[in-house]
Phi, psi and omega in degrees: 000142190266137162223129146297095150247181183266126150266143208245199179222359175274157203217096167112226178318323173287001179251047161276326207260007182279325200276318179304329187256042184045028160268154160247153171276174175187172196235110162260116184217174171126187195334155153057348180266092200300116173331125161249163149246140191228197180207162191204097139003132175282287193306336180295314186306345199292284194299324157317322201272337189270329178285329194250325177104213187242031166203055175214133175255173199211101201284103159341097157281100184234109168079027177086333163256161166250145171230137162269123188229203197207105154330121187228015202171125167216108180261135172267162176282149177257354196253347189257302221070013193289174179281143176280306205187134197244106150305137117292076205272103176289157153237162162266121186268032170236030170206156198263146196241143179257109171224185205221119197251157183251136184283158179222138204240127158247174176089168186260127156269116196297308161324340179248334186268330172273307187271359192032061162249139183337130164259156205216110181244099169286344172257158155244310185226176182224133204267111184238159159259141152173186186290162181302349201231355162258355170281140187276143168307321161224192173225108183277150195223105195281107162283359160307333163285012168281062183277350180229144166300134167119294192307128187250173142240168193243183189276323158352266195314344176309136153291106181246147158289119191318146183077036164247111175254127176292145188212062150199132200326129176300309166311015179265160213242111159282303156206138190214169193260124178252146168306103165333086171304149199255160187318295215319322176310304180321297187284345175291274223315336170294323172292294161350302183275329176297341189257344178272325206269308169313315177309296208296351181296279220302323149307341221245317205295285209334295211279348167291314191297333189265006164269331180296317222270320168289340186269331174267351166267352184267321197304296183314331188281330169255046108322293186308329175295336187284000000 
């Protein structure tokens, strides 16, 4: 996918006004390239950022050229959400990139729908190597293959695009279904925890009382002494 961009001149404070007339800044950088400031129309970057993510690359149009980049930085208004300000990271598509591909969990797990148990999703993303042009946009990940409580998938198990390497211990657990706690479950662990905190008051009272009691039986006795 193709993105257009500008180069402007506004620099610090002036690219409020750049943000007004619905542009954003950004930064094109990277190997062999000397930092530009550019612009980008928000909604054309809107459709961009949803389609390709941050690990898909996306070719730049700038001035008649391409840079193959990477969406590498995206800041937001905290109060808007409108875009603040954007990186643009060229790569080299002859050298393999370490990015964080994000899971897409599709599917029913017959364990939570049938056994009525918890999905527990331990991953968001999964950290792979390959080339800019074999990284996948997401990675699926089918929870339909749960049928029992108790049952995980592993990182093994994932279906990856030839030329993906995974850099993360293959046993680690992506996501699995755990046993629905019941009130009851509920209400020990609370009493529980409610009944430790009472000991120790009640302990905390016991060692005031067994001090007093030592301060009124020493008091007279060193009165004698005096």
């Amino acid at each position: 996918m193709e993105l257009q961009v500008q180069k402007r001149e506004q620099l610090g404070r002036g690219v409020k006004a750049l943000r007004g007339q619905g542009l954003v800044p950004a930064e094109l950088y990277g190997k062999g390239l000397a930092n530009m400031h550019v612009s980008v129309v928000a909604k054309e970057f809107k459709k961009v950022l949803k389609e390709a993510g941050e690990n898909t690359v996306v070719t730049v149009l700038l001035d008649g050229k391409k840079y193959p980049v990477l969406i590498h930085d995206v800041s937001y208004d905290p109060l808007t959400s409108d875009f603040q300000s954007v990186d643009l990271y060229q790569i080299r598509m002859d050298e393999k990139l370490k990015v964080g591909v994000p899971l897409e969990f599709i599917g029913v797990a017959p364990a939570v729908k049938e056994k009525n148990g918890v999905l527990v999703k331990a991953l968001q993303e999964l950290e792979v190597e390959a080339l800019p042009m074999d990284l996948p946009h997401d990675i699926k990940v089918d929870i339909s293959v749960i049928a029992e409580i108790g049952q995980s998938i592993y990182v093994k198990d994932l279906t990856l695009p030839s030329g993906v390497k995974v850099l993360v211990d293959p046993d680690m657990v992506v996501a699995t279904v755990t046993a629905k706690v019941t009130e009851e479950e509920e209400l020990a662990m609370q009493q529980a925890a409610t009944g430790g905190v009472e000991e120790v008051k009640v302990e905390t009272e016991e060692k005031k009382a067994e001090r007093a009691a030592e301060a009124t039986t020493e008091g007279p006795a060193a009165e004698a002494q005096k």
